[in-house]
N, C-alpha and C positions, 0 to 999 in steps of 0.2 A: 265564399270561394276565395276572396285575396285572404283571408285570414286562414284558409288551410297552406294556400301559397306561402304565408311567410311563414308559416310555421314550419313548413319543407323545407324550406330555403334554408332558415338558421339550422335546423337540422342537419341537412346536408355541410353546411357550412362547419358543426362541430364537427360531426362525422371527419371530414375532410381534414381539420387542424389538427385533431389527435393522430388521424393515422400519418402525417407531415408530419408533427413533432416525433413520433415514434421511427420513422424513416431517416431522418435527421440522425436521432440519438444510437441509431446502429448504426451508421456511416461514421460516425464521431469516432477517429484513431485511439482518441483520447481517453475512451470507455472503455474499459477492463470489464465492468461487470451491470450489469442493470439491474438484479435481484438478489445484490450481492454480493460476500466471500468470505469466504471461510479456509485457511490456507497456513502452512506453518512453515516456513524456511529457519534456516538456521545461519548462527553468526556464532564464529568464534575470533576472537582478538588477540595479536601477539605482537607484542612491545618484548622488541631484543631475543626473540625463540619463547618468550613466558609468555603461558595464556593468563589472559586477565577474565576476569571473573565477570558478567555481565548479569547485575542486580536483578532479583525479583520482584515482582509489581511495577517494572517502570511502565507507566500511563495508568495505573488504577487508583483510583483517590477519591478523591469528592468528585470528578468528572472521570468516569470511566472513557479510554480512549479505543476505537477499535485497534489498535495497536499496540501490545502491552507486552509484556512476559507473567505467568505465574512462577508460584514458589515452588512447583513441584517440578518443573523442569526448566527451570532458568540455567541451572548451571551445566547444564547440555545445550545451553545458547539458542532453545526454540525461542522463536516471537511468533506471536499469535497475529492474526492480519482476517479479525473477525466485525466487518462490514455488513450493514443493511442499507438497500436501494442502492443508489449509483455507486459505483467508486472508478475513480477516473487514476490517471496512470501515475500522479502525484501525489493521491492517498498512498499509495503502494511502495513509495522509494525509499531508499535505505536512507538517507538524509531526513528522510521523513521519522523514521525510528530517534535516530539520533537530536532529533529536537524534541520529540517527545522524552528521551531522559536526561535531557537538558544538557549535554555534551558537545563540542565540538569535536565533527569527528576525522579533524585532520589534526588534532589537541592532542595525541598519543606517541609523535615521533613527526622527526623532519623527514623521513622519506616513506612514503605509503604507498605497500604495491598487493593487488587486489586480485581474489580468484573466483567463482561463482562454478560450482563443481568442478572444479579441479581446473577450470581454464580461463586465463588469464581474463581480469575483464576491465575497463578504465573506465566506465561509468558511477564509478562512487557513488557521489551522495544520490545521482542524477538513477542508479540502476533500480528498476521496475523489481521486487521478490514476487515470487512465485511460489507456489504449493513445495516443499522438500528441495528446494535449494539448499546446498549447503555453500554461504559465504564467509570468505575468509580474509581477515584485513591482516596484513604484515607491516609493521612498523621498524623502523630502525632507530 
């Protein structure tokens, strides 16, 4: 009898910490996704009204990144933002892109002013992409 007891018990006992950890991880601001993301926003770059050109394959290499461009639409400025299991709000940030293709990305002009579909936005390196955003960096 104490040995079906403890066997309830720990039972009970996972029971209970999975569904807390899972309670937990949806409360968490900081999660964007839990099974996941698959998302394409865009960036175009302009130093002095010239769009600059934004390489294809940045993050694919010997360590594929889930944040990358391919070759067939990099020069339409998609980035790819293809995640398995978590991805928390700092997988996601455009700062985040710009370390992955080894850039500083206030390195293009001394004055930078940003837009995130067409409206004005000051989160830089710090802004969250989302699915078909279109962002735009202005440089002087």
């Amino acid at each position: 009898m104490k040995t079906i007891l403890s066997i309830g018990a720990v039972v009970a006992l996972l029971i209970g910490g999975v569904w807390w950890t899972n309670s937990l991880a949806k409360s968490d601001p900081d999660v964007l996704a839990r099974n996941g993301m698959h998302s394409h926003p865009t960036l175009a770059i302009y130093v002095k009204g010239e769009k600059q050109e934004i390489p294809a394959n940045i993050g694919i290499g010997a360590t594929h990144s889930p944040m990358h461009t391919h070759t067939e639409d990099a020069a339409q400025g998609v980035v790819h933002l293809e995640f398995s299991g978590m991805v928390r709000t700092e997988d996601a940030m455009l700062g985040e892109f710009f370390k992955n293709w080894g850039k500083d990305m206030r390195a293009f002009g001394a004055s930078m002013h940003m837009t995130v579909n067409g409206v004005e936005n000051t989160e830089y390196e710090r802004y969250i992409m989302r699915d078909k955003d279109v962002i735009e960096l202005h440089y002087e």
